[in-house]
C-alpha positions in Angstrom: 173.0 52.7 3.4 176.2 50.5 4.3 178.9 49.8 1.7 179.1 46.6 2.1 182.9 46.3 0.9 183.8 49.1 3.4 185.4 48.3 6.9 184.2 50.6 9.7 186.6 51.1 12.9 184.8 51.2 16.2 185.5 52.8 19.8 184.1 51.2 22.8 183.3 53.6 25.8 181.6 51.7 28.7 182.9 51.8 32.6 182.2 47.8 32.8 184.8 45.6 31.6 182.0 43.0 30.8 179.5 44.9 28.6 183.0 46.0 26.6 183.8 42.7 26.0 180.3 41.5 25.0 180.2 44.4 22.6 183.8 43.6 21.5 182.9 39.9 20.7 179.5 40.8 19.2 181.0 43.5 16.9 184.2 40.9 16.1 181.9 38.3 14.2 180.5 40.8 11.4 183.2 41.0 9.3 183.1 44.4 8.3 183.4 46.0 12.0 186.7 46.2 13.2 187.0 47.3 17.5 190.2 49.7 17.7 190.3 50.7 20.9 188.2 50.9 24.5 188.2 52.9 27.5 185.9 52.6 30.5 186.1 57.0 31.8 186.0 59.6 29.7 189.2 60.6 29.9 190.6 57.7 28.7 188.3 57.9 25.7 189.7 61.9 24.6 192.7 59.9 24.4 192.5 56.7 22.4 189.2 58.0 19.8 191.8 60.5 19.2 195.2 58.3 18.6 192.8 55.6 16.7 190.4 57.8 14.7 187.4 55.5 14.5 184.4 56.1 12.3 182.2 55.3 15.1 182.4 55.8 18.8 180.0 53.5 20.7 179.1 55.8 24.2 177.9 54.6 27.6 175.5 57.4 28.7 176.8 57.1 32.5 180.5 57.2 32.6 182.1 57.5 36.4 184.4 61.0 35.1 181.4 62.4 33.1 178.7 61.2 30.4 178.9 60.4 26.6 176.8 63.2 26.0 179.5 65.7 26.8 182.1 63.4 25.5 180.6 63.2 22.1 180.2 66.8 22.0 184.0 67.1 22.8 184.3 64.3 20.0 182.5 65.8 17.8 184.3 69.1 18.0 187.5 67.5 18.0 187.2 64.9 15.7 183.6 65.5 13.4 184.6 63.1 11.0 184.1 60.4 14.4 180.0 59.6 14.6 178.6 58.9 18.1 176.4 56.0 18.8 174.7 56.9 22.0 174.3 53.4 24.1 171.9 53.2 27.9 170.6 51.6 29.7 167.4 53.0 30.2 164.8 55.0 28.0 165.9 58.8 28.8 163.8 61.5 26.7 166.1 64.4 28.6 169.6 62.2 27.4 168.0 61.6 23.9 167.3 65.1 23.6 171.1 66.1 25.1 172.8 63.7 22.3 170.8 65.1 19.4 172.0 68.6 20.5 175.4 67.2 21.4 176.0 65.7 17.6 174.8 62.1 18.4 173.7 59.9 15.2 172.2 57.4 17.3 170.8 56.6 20.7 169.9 52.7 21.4 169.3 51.1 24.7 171.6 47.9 25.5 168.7 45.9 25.1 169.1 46.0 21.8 169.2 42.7 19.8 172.8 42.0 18.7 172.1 41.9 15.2 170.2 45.4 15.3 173.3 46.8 17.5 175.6 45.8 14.4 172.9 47.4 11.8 172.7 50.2 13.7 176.8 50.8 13.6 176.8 50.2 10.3 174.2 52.8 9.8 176.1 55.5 11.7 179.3 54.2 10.2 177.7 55.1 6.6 176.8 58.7 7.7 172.9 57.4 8.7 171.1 58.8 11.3 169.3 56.4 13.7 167.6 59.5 15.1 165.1 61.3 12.4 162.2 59.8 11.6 160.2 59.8 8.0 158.4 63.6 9.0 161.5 65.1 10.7 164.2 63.6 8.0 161.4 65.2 5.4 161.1 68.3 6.0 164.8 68.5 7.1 165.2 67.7 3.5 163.1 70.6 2.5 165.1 73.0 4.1 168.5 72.0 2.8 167.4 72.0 -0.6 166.2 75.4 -0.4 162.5 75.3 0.2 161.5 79.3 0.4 159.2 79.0 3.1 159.3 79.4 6.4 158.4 76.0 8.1 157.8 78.0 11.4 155.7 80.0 9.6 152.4 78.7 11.5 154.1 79.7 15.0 153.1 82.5 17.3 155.7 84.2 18.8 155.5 82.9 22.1 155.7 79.5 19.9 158.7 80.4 18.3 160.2 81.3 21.8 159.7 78.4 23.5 160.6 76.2 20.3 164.3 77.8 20.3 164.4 77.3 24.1 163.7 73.6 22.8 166.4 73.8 20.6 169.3 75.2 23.1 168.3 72.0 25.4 165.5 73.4 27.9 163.4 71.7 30.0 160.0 72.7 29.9 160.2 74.0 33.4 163.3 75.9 32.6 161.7 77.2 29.9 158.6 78.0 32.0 161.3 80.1 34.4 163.0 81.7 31.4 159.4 83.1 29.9 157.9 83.6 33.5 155.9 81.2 32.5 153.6 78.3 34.4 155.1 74.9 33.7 151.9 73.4 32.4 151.5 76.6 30.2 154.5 75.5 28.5 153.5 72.4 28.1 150.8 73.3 26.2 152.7 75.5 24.3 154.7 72.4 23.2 151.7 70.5 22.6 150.8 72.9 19.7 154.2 73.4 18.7 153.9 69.6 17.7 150.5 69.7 16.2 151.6 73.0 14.1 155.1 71.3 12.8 153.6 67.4 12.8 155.6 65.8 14.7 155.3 63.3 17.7 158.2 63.9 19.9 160.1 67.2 21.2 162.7 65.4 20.2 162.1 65.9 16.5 162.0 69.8 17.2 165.2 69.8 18.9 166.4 68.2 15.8 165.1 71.3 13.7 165.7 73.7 15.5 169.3 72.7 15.6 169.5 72.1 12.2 167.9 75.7 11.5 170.4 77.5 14.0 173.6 76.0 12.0 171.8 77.2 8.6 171.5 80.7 9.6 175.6 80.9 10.7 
């Protein structure tokens, strides 16, 4: 949850002068945000998220030098104290699955209302995740506090393949290459990978299966 007597310092990364103003104005009337700095490429954002230290960097997806996925990777590395709100245009499961695995702690599309855009920094701001939902964020929970069993317990070990394939970012027909494979055999696969774990989206088992790779280094 937000402290609301905390002020969080916010990074603007869009290539259009116009959406970075709108944001800038929108973010200016709550008065906890405060907009320290925007760039419009990539490189310009290396520089100024790290001279201003922000707690949250709001991304465009689509930059003309690159894309905020690989920029809040490199922020992230950099700078992991900086949280990345992913920000699109358009509904992307491939990009949504790229910032989970890239360090994101939130993907919204610009359609956003404005008072949800402000929640949603705040939320980030605070150390909130806008990406986990009830089932992933549970059993998430299960595992840091030490639950002894396995939750991929239930998986075959084709299963457990193509879930870690999930995990470093695969498509499924990548995937399908990698295992020699069919594409809709993997698809399947994925289907029951779902089912077995109880989740909706691959999305969620990127999340996992990143979250287990960091607890076994």
């Amino acid at each position: 949850m937000a402290d609301p007597q905390r002020k969080y310092r916010v990074f603007l990364v869009d290539d259009h002068e116009l959406v970075r103003r709108g944001l800038r104005d929108l973010l200016s009337t709550a008065g906890d945000l405060e907009v320290v700095g925007e760039a419009a490429t990539v490189a310009e954002a290396e520089v100024g998220i790290a001279a201003t230290s922000p707690d949250v960097a709001v991304l465009d997806v689509r930059l003309p030098d690159g894309n905020g996925v690989e920029l809040c990777r490199s922020v992230r590395s950099q700078q992991p104290s900086v949280r990345c709100l992913m920000l699109t245009s358009y509904a992307d499961d491939d990009a949504l699955l790229a910032a989970v695995l890239a360090g994101a702690s939130g993907f919204v599309l610009k359609q956003i209302l404005g008072h949800n855009l402000i929640a949603a920094v705040r939320t980030v701001g605070s150390g909130g995740s806008l990406l986990d939902d009830r089932s992933t964020a549970a059993l998430l929970t299960r595992l840091r506090d030490g639950e002894p069993s396995d939750p991929l317990a239930r998986l075959t070990g084709q299963e457990r393949e193509v879930f870690t394939l999930i995990g470093q970012g695969m498509t499924n027909r990548q995937i399908a290459d990698r295992m020699f494979l069919a594409e809709k055999t993997i698809k399947n696969y994925v289907s029951r990978i779902l089912s077995k774990l109880d989740m909706q989206r691959r999305t969620q088992v990127a999340v996992l299966a990143t979250e287990l790779r960091s607890k076994d280094r």
